[in-house]
C-alpha atoms as a printed R data frame, in Angstrom:
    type eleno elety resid chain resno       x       y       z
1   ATOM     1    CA   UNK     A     1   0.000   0.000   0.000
2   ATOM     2    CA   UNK     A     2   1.586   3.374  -1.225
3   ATOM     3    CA   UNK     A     3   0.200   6.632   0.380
4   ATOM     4    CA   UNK     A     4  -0.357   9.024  -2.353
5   ATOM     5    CA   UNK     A     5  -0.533  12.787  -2.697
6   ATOM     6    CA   UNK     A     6  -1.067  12.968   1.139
7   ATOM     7    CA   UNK     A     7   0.746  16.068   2.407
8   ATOM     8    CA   UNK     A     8  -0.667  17.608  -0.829
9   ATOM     9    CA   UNK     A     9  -4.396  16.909   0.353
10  ATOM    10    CA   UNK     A    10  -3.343  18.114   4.171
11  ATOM    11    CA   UNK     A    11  -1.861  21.591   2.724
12  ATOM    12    CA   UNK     A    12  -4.976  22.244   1.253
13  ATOM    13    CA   UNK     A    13  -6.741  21.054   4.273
14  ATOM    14    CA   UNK     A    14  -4.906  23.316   6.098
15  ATOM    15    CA   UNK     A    15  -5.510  26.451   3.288
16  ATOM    16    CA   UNK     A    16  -9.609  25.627   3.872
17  ATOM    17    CA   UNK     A    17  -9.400  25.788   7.725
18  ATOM    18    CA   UNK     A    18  -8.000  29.312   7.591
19  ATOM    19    CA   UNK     A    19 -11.559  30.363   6.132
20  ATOM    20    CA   UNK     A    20 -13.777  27.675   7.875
21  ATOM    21    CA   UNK     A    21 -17.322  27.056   6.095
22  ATOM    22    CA   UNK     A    22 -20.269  29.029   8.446
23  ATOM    23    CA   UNK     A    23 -22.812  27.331   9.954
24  ATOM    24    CA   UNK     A    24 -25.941  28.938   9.850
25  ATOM    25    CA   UNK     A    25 -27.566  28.082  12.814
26  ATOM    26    CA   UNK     A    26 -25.980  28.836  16.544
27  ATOM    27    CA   UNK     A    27 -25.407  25.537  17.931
28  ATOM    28    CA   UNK     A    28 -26.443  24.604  21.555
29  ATOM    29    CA   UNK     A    29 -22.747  23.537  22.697
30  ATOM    30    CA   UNK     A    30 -23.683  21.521  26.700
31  ATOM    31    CA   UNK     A    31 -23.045  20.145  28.219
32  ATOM    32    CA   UNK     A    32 -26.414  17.940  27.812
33  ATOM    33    CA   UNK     A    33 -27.489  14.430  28.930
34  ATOM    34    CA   UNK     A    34 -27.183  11.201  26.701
35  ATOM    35    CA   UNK     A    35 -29.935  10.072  25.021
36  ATOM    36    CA   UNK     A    36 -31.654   6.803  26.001
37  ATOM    37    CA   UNK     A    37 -29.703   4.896  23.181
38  ATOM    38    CA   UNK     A    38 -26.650   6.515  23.979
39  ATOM    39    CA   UNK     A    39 -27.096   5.363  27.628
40  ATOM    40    CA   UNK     A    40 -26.947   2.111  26.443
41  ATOM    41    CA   UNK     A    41 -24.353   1.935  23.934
42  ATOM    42    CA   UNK     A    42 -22.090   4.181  27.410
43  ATOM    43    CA   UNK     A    43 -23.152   1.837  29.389
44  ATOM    44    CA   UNK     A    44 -21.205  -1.253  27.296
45  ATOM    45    CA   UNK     A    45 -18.372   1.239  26.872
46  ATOM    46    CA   UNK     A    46 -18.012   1.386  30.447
47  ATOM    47    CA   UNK     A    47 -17.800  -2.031  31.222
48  ATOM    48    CA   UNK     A    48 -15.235  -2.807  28.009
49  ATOM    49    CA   UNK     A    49 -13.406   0.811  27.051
50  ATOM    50    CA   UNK     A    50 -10.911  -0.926  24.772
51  ATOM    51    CA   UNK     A    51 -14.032  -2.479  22.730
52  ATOM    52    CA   UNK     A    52 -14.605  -0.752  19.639
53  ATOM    53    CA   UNK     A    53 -18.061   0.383  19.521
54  ATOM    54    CA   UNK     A    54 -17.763   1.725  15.715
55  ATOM    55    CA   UNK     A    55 -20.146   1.746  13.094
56  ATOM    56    CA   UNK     A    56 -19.303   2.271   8.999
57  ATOM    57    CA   UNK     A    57 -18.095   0.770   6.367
58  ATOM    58    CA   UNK     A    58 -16.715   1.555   2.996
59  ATOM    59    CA   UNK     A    59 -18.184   3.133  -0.544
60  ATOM    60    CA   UNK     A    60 -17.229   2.492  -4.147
61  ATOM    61    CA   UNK     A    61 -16.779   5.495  -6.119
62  ATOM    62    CA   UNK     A    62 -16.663   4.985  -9.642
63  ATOM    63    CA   UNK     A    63 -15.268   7.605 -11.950
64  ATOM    64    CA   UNK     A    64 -12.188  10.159 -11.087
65  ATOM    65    CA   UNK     A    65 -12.188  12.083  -8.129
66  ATOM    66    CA   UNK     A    66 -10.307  15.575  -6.880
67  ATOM    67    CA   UNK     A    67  -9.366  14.079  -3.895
68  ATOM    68    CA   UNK     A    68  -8.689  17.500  -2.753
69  ATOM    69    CA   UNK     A    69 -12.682  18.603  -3.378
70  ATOM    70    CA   UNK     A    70 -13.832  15.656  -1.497
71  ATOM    71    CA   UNK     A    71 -12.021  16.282   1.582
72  ATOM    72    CA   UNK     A    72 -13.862  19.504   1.438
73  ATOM    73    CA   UNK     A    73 -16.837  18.082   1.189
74  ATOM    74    CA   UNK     A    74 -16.137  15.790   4.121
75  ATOM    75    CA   UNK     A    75 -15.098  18.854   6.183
76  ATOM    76    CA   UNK     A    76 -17.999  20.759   5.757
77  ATOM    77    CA   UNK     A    77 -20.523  17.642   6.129
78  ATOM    78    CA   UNK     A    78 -18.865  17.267   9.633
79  ATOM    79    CA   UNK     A    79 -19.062  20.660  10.465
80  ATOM    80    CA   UNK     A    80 -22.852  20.524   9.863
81  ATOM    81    CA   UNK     A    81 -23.390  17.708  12.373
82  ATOM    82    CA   UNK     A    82 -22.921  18.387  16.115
83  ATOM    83    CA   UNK     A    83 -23.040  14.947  16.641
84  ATOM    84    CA   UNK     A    84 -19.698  14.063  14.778
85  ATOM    85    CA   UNK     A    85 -17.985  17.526  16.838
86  ATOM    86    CA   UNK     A    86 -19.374  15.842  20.253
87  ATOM    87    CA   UNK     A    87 -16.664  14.591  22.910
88  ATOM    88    CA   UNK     A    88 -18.420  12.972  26.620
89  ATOM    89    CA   UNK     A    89 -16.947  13.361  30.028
90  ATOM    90    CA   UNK     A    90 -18.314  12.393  33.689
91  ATOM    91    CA   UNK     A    91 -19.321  14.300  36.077
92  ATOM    92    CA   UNK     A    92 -18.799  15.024  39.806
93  ATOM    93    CA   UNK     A    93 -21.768  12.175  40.311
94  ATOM    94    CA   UNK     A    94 -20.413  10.026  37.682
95  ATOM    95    CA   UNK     A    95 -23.132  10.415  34.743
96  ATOM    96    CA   UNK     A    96 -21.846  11.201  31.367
97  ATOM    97    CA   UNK     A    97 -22.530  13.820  29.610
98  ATOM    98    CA   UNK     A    98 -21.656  15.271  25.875
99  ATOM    99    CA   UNK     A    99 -20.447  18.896  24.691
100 ATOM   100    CA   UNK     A   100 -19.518  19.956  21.691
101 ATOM   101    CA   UNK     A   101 -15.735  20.367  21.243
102 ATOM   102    CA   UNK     A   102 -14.100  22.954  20.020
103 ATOM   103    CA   UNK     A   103 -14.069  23.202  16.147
104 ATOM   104    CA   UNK     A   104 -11.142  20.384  14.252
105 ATOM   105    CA   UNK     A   105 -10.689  19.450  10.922
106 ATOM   106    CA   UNK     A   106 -10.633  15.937  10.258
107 ATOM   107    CA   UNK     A   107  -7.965  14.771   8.556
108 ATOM   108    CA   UNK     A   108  -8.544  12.052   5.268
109 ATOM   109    CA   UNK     A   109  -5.466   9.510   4.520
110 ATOM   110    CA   UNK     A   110  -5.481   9.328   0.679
111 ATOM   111    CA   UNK     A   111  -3.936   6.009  -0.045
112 ATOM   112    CA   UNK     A   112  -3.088   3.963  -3.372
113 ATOM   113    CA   UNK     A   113  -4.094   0.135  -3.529
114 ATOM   114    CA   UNK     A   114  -3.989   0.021  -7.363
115 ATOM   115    CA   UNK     A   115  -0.744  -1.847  -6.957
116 ATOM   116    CA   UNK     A   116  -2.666  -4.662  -5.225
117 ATOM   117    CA   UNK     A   117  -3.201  -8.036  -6.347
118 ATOM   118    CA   UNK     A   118  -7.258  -7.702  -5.440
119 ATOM   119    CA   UNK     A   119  -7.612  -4.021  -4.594
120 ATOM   120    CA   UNK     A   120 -11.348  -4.350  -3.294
121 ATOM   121    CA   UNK     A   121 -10.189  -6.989  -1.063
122 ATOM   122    CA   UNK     A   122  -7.285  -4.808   0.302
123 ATOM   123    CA   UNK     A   123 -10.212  -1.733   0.723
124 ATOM   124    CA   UNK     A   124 -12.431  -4.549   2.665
125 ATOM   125    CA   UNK     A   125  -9.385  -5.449   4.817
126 ATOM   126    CA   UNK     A   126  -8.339  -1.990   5.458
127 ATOM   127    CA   UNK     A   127 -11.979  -1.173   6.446
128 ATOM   128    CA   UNK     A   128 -12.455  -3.864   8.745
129 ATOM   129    CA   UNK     A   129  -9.031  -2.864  10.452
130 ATOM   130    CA   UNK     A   130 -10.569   0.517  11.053
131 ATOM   131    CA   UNK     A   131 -13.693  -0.498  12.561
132 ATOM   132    CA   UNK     A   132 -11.872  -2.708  15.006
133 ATOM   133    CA   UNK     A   133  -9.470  -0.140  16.051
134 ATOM   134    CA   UNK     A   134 -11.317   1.421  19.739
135 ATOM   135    CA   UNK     A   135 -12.345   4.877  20.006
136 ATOM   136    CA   UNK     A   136 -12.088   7.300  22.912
137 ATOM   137    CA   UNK     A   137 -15.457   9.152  23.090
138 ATOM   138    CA   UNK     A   138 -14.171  11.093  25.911
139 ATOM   139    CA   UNK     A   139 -10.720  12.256  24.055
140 ATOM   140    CA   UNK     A   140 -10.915  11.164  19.810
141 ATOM   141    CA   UNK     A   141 -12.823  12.464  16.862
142 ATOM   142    CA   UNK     A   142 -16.119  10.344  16.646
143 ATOM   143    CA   UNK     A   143 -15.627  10.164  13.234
144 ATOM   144    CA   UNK     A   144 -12.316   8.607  11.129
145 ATOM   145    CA   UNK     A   145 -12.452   8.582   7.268
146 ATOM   146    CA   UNK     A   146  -9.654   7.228   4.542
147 ATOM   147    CA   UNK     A   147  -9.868   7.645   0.516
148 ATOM   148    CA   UNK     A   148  -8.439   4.602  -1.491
149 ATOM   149    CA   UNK     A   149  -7.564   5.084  -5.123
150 ATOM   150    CA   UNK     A   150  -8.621   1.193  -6.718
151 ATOM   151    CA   UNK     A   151  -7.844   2.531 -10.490
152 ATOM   152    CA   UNK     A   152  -7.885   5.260 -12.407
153 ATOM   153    CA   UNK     A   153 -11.493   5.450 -12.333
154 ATOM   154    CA   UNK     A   154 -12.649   4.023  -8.947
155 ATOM   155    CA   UNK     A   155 -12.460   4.559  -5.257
156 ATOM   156    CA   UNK     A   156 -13.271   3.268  -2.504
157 ATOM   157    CA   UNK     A   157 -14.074   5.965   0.922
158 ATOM   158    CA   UNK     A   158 -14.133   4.498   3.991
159 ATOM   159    CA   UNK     A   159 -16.355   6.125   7.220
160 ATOM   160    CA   UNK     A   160 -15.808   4.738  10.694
161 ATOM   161    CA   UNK     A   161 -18.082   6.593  13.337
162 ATOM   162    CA   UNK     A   162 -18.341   5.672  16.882
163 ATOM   163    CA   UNK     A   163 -21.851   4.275  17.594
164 ATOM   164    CA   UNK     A   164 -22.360   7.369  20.201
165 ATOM   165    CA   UNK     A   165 -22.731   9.504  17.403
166 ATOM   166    CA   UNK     A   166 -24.147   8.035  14.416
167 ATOM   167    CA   UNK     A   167 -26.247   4.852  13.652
168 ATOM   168    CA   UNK     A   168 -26.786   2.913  10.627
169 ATOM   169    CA   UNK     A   169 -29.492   5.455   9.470
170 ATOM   170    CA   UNK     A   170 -27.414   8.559  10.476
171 ATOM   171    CA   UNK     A   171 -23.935   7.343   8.069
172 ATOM   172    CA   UNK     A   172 -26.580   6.518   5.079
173 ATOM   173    CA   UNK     A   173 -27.357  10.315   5.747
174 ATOM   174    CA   UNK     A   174 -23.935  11.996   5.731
175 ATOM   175    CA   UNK     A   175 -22.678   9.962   2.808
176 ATOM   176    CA   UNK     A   176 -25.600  11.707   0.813
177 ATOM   177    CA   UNK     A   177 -25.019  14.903   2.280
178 ATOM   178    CA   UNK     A   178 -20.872  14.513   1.154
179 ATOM   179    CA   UNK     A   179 -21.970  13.206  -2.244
180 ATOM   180    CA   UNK     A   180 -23.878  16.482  -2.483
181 ATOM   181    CA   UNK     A   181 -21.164  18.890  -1.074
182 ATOM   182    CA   UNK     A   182 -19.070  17.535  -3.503
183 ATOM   183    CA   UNK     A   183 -21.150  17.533  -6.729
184 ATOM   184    CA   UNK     A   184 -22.021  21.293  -5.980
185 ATOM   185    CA   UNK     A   185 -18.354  21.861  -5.508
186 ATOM   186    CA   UNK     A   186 -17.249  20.227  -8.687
187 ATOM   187    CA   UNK     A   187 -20.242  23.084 -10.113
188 ATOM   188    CA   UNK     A   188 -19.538  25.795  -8.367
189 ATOM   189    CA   UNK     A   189 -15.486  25.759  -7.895
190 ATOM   190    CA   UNK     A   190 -16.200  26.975  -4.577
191 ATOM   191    CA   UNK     A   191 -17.599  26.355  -1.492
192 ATOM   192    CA   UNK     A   192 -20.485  28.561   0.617
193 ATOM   193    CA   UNK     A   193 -21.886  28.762   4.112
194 ATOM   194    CA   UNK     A   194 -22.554  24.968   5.282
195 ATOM   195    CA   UNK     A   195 -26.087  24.263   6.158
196 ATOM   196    CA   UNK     A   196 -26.167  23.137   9.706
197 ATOM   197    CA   UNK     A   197 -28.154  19.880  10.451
198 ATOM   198    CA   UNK     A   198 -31.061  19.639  13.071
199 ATOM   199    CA   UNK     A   199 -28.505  19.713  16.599
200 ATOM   200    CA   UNK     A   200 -28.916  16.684  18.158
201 ATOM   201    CA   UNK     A   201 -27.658  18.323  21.490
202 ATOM   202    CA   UNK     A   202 -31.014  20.072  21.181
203 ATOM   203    CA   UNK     A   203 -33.012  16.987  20.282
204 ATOM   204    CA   UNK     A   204 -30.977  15.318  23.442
205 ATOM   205    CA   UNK     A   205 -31.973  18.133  25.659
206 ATOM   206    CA   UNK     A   206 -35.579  17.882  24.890
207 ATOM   207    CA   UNK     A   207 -36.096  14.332  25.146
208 ATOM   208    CA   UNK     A   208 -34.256  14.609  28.330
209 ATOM   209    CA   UNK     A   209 -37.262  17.636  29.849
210 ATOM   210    CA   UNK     A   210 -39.778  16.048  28.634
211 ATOM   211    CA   UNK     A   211 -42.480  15.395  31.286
212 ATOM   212    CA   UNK     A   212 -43.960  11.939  29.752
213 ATOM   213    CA   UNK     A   213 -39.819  10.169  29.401
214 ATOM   214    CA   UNK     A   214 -39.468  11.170  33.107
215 ATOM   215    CA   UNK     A   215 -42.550   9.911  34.355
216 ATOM   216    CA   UNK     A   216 -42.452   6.429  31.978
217 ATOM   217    CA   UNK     A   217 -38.658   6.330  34.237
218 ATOM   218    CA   UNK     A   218 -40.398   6.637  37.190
219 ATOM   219    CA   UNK     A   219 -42.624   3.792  36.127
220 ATOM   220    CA   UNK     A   220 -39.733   1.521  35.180
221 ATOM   221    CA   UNK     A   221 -37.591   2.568  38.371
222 ATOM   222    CA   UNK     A   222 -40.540   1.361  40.432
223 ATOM   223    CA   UNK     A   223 -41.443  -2.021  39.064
224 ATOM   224    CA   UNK     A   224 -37.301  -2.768  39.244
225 ATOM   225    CA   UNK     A   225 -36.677  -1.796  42.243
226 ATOM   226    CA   UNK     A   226 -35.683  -4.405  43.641
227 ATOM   227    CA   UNK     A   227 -33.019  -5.418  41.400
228 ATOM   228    CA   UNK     A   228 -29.042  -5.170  42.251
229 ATOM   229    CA   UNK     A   229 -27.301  -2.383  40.873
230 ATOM   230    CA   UNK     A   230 -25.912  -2.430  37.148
231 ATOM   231    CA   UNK     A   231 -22.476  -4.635  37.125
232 ATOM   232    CA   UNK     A   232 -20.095  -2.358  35.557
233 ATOM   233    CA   UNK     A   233 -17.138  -3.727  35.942
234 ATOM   234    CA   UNK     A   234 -16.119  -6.648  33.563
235 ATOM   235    CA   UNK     A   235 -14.905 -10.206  34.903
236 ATOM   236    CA   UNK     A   236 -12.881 -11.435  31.963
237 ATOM   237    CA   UNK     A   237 -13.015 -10.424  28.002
238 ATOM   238    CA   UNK     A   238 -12.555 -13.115  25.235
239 ATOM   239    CA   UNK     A   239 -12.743 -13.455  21.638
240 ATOM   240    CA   UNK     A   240 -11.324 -12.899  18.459
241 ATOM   241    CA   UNK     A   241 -10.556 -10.048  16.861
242 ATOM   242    CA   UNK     A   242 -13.576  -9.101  15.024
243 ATOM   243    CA   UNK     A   243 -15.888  -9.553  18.427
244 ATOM   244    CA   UNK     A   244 -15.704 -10.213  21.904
245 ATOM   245    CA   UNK     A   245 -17.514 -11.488  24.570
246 ATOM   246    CA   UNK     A   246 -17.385  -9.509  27.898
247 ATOM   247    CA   UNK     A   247 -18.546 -11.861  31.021
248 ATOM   248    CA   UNK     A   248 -20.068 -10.432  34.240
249 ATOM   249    CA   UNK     A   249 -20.605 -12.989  36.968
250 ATOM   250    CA   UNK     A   250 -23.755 -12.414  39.959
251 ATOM   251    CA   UNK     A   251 -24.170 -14.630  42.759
252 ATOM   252    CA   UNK     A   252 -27.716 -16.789  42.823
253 ATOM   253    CA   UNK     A   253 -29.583 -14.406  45.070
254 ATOM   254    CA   UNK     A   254 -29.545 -11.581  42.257
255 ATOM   255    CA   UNK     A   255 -30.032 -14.116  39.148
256 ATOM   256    CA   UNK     A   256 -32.941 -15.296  41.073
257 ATOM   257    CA   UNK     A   257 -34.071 -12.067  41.924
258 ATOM   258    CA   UNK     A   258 -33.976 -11.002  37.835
259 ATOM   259    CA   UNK     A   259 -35.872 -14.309  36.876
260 ATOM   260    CA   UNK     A   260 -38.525 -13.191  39.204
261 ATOM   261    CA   UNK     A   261 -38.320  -9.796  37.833
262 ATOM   262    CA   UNK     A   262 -38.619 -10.765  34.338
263 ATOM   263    CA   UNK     A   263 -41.388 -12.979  34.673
């Protein structure tokens, strides 16, 4: 695998950031409560940090690219998504929270795998490396993305986001939204203000004052009462590298207890 035009795509990079694309809309920056989901998807992350809890994949681009252009594109798709600029932390109490960092531009590796015996098969192996490599919501980017030339005429782009930020609905999203940033910069020559997405630190902020979630809590809370707290902290981790298994052990009082609860 040879890395191509690389520093080339960076000093570019680094020419767009001095005049970063406007958001139109003044973001809500936190710090705000998780989500329900997100609760979830922290609480695994707690109990396995070096797990990578990544969601993505890669896309076949057929026909030449300005790899410059699409980095562009990239940039200002992430800058329109709070989500993808969020970064969590714990506080005094220990319940996470998420803020939105201050602005970054991520970078794009531009590598060559023409020279490989089955290119697609290299993109599929680089992709899956990605996706197993862990993220650190409370330090890292959420979001990680690498071009690879295939030929001439074809690419493949691979997206890695953590799970806190995007889900499988979310990535189908912001590939459109790049695929139009780029077409209209391809048009245009340049770029304009970037259309900020819906904030999802206001969506989280709702659902989390809404009257009817805190009361269907309450409900939950009550009819679970009696159950142990949450086991946190993992026994043992095995597996392979493309999943693991993380093990918890409780004594027979509690397992009893949740068979009663569940039935």
């Amino acid at each position: 695998m040879n890395e191509i035009d690389r520093n080339g795509v960076r000093a570019e990079a680094d020419g767009l950031a001095a005049e970063p694309a406007q958001t139109t809309a003044t973001r809500n920056s936190g710090p705000e409560s998780l989500t329900e989901a997100q609760r979830g998807i922290w609480f695994d992350y707690a109990r396995a940090p070096e797990g990578a809890f990544t969601i993505g994949g890669y896309t076949v681009i057929e026909g030449r690219l300005d790899s410059a252009l699409f980095h562009r594109a990239v940039i200002e798709e992430v800058a329109a998504h709070d989500a993808l600029n969020l970064v969590f932390s714990v506080d005094e109490n220990g319940v996470p929270q998420q803020t939105v960092r201050p602005s970054w531009t991520p970078e794009m590796a531009v590598l060559d795998l023409s020279d490989e015996a089955d290119p697609l098969a290299a993109l599929a192996e680089r992709s899956s490396m990605l996706l197993e490599a862990a993220m650190d919501p409370t330090r890292d980017p959420l979001f990680l993305t690498t071009l690879c030339r295939l030929d001439d005429a074809r690419y493949g782009w691979i997206t890695v986001f953590h799970h806190l930020a995007a889900d499988g609905w979310a990535t189908a999203l912001f590939i459109k939204g790049v695929a139009e940033r780029y077409t209209a910069l391809c048009a245009e020559g340049t770029g304009g203000a970037t259309d900020a997405a819906p904030s999802f630190l206001e969506h989280a902020r709702r659902l989390a004052s809404d009257p009817g979630l805190a009361k269907s809590a309450e409900g939950w809370l009550d009819r679970f009462s009696r159950l142990p707290p949450p086991l946190f902290e993992a026994r043992s981790v095995a597996g392979g590298p493309r999943a693991r298994t993380v093990t918890s052990r409780i004594d027979a009082a509690d397992w009893a207890m949740v068979g009663e609860s569940a039935r």
